[in-house]
C-alpha positions in Angstrom: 43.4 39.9 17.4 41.6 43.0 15.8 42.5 46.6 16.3 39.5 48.3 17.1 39.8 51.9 15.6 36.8 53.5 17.9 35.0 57.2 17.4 34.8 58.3 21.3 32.5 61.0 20.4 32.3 64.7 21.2 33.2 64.3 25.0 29.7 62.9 26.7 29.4 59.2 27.6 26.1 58.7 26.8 27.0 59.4 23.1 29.0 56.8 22.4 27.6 54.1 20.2 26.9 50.4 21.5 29.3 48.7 19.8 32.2 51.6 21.3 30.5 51.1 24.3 30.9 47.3 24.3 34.7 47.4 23.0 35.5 49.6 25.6 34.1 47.2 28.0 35.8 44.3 27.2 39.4 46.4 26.4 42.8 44.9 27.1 44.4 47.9 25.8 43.1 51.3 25.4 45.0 53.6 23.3 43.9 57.6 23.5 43.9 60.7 22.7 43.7 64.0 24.6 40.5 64.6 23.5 39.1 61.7 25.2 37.6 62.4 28.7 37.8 60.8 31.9 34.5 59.9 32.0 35.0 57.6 28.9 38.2 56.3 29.9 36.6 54.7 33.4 34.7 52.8 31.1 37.2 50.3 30.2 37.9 47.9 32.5 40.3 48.6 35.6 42.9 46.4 34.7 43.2 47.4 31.0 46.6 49.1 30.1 45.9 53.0 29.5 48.4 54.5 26.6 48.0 58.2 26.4 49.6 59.2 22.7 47.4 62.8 23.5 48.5 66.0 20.8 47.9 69.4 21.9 48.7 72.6 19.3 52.4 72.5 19.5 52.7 70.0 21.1 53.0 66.5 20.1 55.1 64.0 22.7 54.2 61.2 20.7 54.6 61.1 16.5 52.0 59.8 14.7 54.6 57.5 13.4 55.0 56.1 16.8 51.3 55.7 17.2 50.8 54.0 13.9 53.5 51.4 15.2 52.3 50.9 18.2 48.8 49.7 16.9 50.8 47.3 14.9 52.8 45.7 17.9 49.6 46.1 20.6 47.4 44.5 17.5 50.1 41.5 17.4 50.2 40.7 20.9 47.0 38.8 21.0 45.2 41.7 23.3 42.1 43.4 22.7 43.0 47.1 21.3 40.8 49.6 21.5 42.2 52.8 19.4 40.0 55.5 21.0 39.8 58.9 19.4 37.8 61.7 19.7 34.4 62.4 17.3 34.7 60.2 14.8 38.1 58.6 13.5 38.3 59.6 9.8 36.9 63.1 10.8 40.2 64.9 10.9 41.0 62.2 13.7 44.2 60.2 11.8 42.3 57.5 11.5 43.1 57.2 8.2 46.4 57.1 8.4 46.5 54.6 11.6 44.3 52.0 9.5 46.5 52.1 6.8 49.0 51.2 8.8 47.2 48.4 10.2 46.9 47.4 6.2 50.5 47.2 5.6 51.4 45.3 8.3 48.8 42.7 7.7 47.0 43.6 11.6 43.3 42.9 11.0 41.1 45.8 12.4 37.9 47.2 12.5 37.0 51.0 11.9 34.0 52.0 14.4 32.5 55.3 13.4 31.8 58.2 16.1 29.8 60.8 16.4 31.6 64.3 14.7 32.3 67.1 17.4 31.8 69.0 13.8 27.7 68.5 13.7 27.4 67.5 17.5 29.4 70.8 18.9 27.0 73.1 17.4 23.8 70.8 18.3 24.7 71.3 21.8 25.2 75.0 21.5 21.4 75.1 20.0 23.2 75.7 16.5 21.9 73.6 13.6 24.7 74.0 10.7 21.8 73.7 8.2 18.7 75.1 8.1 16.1 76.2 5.6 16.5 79.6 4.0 19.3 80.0 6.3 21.7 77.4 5.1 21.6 74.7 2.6 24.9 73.3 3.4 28.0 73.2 5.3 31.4 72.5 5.0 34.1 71.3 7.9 37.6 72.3 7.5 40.7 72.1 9.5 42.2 75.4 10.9 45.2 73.4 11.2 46.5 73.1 8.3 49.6 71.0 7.6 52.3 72.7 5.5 53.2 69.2 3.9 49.8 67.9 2.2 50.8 70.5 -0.4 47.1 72.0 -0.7 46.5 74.9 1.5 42.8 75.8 2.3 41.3 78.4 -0.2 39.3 80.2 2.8 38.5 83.4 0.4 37.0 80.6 -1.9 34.7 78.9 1.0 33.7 82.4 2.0 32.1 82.3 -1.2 29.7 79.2 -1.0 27.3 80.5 1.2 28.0 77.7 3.2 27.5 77.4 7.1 31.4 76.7 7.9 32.4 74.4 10.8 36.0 74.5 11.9 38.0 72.4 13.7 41.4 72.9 15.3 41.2 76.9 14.4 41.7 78.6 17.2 45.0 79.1 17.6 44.8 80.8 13.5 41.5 82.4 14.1 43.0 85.9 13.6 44.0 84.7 9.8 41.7 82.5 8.9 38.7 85.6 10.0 40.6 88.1 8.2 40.7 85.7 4.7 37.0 84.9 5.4 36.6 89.0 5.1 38.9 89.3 2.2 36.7 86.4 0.4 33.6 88.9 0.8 31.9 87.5 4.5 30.5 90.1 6.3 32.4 91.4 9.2 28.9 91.2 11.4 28.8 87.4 9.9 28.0 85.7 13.6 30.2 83.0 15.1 29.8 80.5 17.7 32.3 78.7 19.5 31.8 75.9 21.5 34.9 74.5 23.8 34.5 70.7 25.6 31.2 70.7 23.7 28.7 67.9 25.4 30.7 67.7 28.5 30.3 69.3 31.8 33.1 71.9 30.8 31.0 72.7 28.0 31.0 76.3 27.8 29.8 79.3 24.3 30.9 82.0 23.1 28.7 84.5 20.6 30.5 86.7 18.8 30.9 88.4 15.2 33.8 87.3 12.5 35.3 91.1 12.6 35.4 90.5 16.7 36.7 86.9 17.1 39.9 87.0 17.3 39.7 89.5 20.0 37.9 86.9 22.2 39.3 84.4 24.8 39.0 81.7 22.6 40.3 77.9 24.1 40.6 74.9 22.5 39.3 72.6 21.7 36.5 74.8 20.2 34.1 73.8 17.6 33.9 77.7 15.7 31.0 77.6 13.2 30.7 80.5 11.0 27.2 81.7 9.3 24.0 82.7 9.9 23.4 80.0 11.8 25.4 81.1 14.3 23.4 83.5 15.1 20.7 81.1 16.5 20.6 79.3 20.2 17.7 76.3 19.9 18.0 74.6 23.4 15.0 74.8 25.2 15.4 76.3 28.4 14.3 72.7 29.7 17.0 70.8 28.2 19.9 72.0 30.1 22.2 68.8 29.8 24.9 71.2 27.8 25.2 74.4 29.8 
């Protein structure tokens, strides 16, 4: 049976795709993170075996190791698997790393792309991260960076693209990573938005400047997206899905 490696999307139901959707209905086995919300979770059916393998900053009960060999038993015991991840799963989601697993061990699956809490945060919060004479590209980057991939991020280098910047998993290094984005030559008034539970009821945004962010009461998880863009709020005041 196939290991279905499914993008949950930024937190709302309703963006799912069909096909996650569909999987999700017809799930044996439903294998989480935290980042996936109740809301998405009652759509599998009642009977289906729950596995939360959730990771917090700091935190992590269950080693991606563990995770990567539990795909491989679930995926041999003949049950429908549904690997559900928040966004999209080779978005800074592991995915990578679970479907090579899956490769090794000779586990057929199928990779089921998501929608990217990276472009759909700010969308929500009225913040498009390109724009014309505003921004004519971003770039998402981890604020979590992991000691052992041997490459650290060059954050006085991205300063320097001009680039709207969308990071993910930075709040609990916002202090270091705003202060590097100043040293690379950003503005200190440079705005910043950050968007925590984007899409879901919980969504909730924060305005701010890069010299004044780490001074806020940032929570994750938080989409932070730092330009010009940030500056902007596009929801019309009759679309109030996203609050």
């Amino acid at each position: 049976m196939t290991v279905y490696l499914v993008g949950a999307g930024p937190g709302d139901p309703e963006l799912l795709t069909v096909r996650a959707a569909r999987l999700l209905s017809a799930a044996e086995v439903v294998v989480h993170d935290r980042l996936t919300t109740p809301a998405i979770l009652a759509l599998a059916p009642e009977g289906a075996v729950r596995i939360d393998v959730g990771k917090a900053a700091g935190s992590s009960p269950v080693s991606q190791h563990r995770i990567n060999d539990l795909l491989v038993e679930q995926g041999r015991s003949g049950s429908v698997v549904v690997r559900l991840k928040g966004g999209d799963p080779f978005v800074f989601g592991r995915g990578g790393e679970e479907a090579s697993a899956l490769l090794v061990a000779g586990v057929p699956f199928e990779v089921v792309p998501g929608l990217s809490s990276a472009t759909a945060g700010p969308a929500a919060a009225g913040v498009p991260v390109t724009m014309r004479n505003l921004a004519q590209s971003f770039t998402v980057v981890t604020g979590h960076e992991d000691p052992r991939a041997g490459v650290a991020v060059d954050w006085e280098a991205l300063a320097a693209t001009g680039s709207t910047l969308v990071i993910l998993m930075g709040v609990g290094r916002i202090r270091i990573i705003a202060g590097r984005l100043m040293d690379g030559g950003l503005s200190p008034t440079t705005p910043v938005a950050a968007v925590h539970w984007a899409t879901t009821v919980d969504q909730n945004v924060l305005r701010t400047t890069l010299a004044e962010v780490a001074d806020e009461a940032l929570a994750a998880p938080s989409v932070i997206v730092v330009g010009a863009v940030a500056g902007l709020d596009l929801r019309s005041h009759l679309a109030t899905a996203f609050a």
